[in-house]
N, C-alpha and C positions, 0 to 999 in steps of 0.2 A: 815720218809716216803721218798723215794729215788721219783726224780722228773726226772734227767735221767735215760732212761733206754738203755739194749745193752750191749755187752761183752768189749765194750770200753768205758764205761759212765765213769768209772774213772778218762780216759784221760781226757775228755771234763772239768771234775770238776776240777783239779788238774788244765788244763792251765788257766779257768774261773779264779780261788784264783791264781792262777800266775800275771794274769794280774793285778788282782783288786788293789794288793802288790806293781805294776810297774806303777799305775795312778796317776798322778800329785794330791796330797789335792787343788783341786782346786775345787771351789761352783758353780754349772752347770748352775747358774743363770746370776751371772759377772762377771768367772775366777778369783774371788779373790783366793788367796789360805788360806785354814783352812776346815769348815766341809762341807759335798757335797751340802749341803744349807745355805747358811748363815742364819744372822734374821732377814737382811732385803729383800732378795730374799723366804724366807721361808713363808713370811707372804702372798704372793700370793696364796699361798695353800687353806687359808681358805677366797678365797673370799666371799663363800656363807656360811660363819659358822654360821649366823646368821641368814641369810633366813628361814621362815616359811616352817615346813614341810608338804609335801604333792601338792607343789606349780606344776601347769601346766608345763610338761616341752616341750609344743609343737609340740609332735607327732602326729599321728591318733591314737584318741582315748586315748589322754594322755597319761598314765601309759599302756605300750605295754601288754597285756593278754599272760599269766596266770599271772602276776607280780603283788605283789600285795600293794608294792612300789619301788620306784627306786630316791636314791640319789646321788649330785655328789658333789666333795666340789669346783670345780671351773670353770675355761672355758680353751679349750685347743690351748693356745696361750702362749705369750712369755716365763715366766720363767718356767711356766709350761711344756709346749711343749719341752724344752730346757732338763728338766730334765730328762721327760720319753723316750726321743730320747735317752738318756745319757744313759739309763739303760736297753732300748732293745735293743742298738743297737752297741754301745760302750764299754758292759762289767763292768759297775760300779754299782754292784749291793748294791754301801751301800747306796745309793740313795733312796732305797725302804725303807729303815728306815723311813725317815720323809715324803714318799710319803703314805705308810702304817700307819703312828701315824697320818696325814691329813685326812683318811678315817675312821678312831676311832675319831676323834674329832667331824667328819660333824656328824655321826652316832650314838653318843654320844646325840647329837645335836635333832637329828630329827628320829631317827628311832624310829619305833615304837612296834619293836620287832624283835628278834632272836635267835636259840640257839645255832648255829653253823654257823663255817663262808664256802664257799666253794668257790676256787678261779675257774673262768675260766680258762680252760686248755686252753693252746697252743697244737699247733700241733705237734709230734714225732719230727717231720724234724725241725722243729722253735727250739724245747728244744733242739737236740741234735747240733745244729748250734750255739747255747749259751752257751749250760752247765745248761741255768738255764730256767727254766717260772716265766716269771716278774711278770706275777698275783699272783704264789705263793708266790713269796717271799711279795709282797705286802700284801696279806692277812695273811704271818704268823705274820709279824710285828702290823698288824690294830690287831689281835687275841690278841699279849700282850698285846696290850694298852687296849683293851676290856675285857681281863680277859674272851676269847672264845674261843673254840676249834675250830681247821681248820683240816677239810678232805679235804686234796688234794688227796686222794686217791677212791674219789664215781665215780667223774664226768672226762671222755678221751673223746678228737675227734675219731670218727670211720674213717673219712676219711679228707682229707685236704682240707682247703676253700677258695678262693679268699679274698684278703684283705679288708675288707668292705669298706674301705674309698675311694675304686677305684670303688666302684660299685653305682650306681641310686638307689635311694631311692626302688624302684619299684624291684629291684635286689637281694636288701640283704637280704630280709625277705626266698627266694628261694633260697639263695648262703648257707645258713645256716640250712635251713630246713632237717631234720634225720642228722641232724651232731655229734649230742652227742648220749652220753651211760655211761649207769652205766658202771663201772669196772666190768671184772669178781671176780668172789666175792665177791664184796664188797656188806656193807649191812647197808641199816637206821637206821636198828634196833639197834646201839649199840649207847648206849648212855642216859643220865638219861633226856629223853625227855619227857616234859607235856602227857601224854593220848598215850603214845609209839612213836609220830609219830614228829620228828623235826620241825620247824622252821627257815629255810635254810638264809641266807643272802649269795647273789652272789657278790664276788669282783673283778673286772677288772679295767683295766689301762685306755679306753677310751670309754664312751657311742656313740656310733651317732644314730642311730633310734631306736638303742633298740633291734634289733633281734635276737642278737647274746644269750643277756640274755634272752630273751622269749622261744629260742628254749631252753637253760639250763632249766630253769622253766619246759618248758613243760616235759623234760624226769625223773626231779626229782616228779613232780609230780604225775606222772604215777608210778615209781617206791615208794610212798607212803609216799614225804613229806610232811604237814601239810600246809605250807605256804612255799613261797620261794620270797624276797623282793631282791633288791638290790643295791650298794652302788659303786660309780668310783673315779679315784681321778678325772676325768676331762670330762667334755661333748665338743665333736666336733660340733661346729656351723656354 
């Protein structure tokens, strides 16, 4: 499923794999060099692998509606933070390897059901400024480790958003709202889904109040998902 798109998406891909070929083996956590996480910078991943699921995660209203869970495996700070800056914003996208297998372990952990995985889109202008959306590659990788199907292909921005983390609490839930859509075309119905109707698990790189995936929820909803839960590597505190 092609993730750029445009009569130059090739380019974008080709210099993306140029770069990633030209990046130091160095581990995002503390420049040793070897894999883009060591084992002992890796292990921050799963700070929460063991926390009980379902735990308050201090919203209004806890679990943001329609959502009908929401996990995350750690906090978005040091080696964390270190890595997902690495892979949105520096081009290392082999990062998403062990940040996507940290979202199959929490989820492994504590979810409590799914049948498909579906990453939060970025926006056109974000994907084609990268080559890639970091949520995809993170959820195709969380999908092997899960043995789950990922459509990256249901769920597109209609239009572009201000970056949540720059907006008020009060702000983001509006900064978001009618921002998503189904693809044209694209359709729930494929897939060997309980009573026809999926079981959505949404994957993104960073929660902070939740809007971003409430407004996803709310449009797969409408468009005829069954449930729609979802899973971060990291929550903004």
């Amino acid at each position: 499923m092609a993730i750029v798109e445009g009569p130059f998406a090739w380019v974008a891909s080709l210099a993306s794999r140029a770069l990633d070929l030209a990046l130091p083996a160095l581990c995002a956590g503390c420049d040793r060099e070897g894999p883009p996480l060591c084992g002992d910078c890796a292990a921050a991943l799963d700070l929460r692998l063991d926390a009980p699921a379902g735990v308050p995660i201090g919203l209004p209203g806890e679990i943001p509606a329609p959502l009908v869970q929401v996990e995350w495996c750690t906090s978005f700070s040091g080696v964390t933070r270190r890595a997902l800056h690495r892979l949105k914003y520096a081009g290392d996208r082999r990062l998403a390897a062990p940040l996507g297998a940290a979202v199959a372990r929490r989820w492994t952990a504590a979810g409590a059901g799914g049948d498909v995985l579906v990453p939060v889109p970025a926006s056109p202008d974000r994907v084609r400024e990268r080559g890639y959306d970091q949520a995809a590659l993170i959820a195709r990788a969380a999908g092997a480790a899960l043995s789950l199907p990922v459509r990256e292909d249901l769920l597109e921005r209609r239009r572009l958003t201000a970056a949540q983390f720059d907006l008020d609490r009060a702000a983001r839930a509006g900064n978001v709202a009618g921002a998503f859509r189904l693809r044209s075309g694209a359709s729930m119905a494929e897939g060997p889904w309980p009573g026809g109707a999926p079981w959505i698990v949404l994957v993104d790189d960073v929660l902070t109040t939740g809007s971003t995936l409430a407004a996803c929820a709310a449009t797969l909803l409408e468009r005829g998902a069954m449930a729609v839960s979802a899973c971060t590597v990291a929550r903004e505190r």
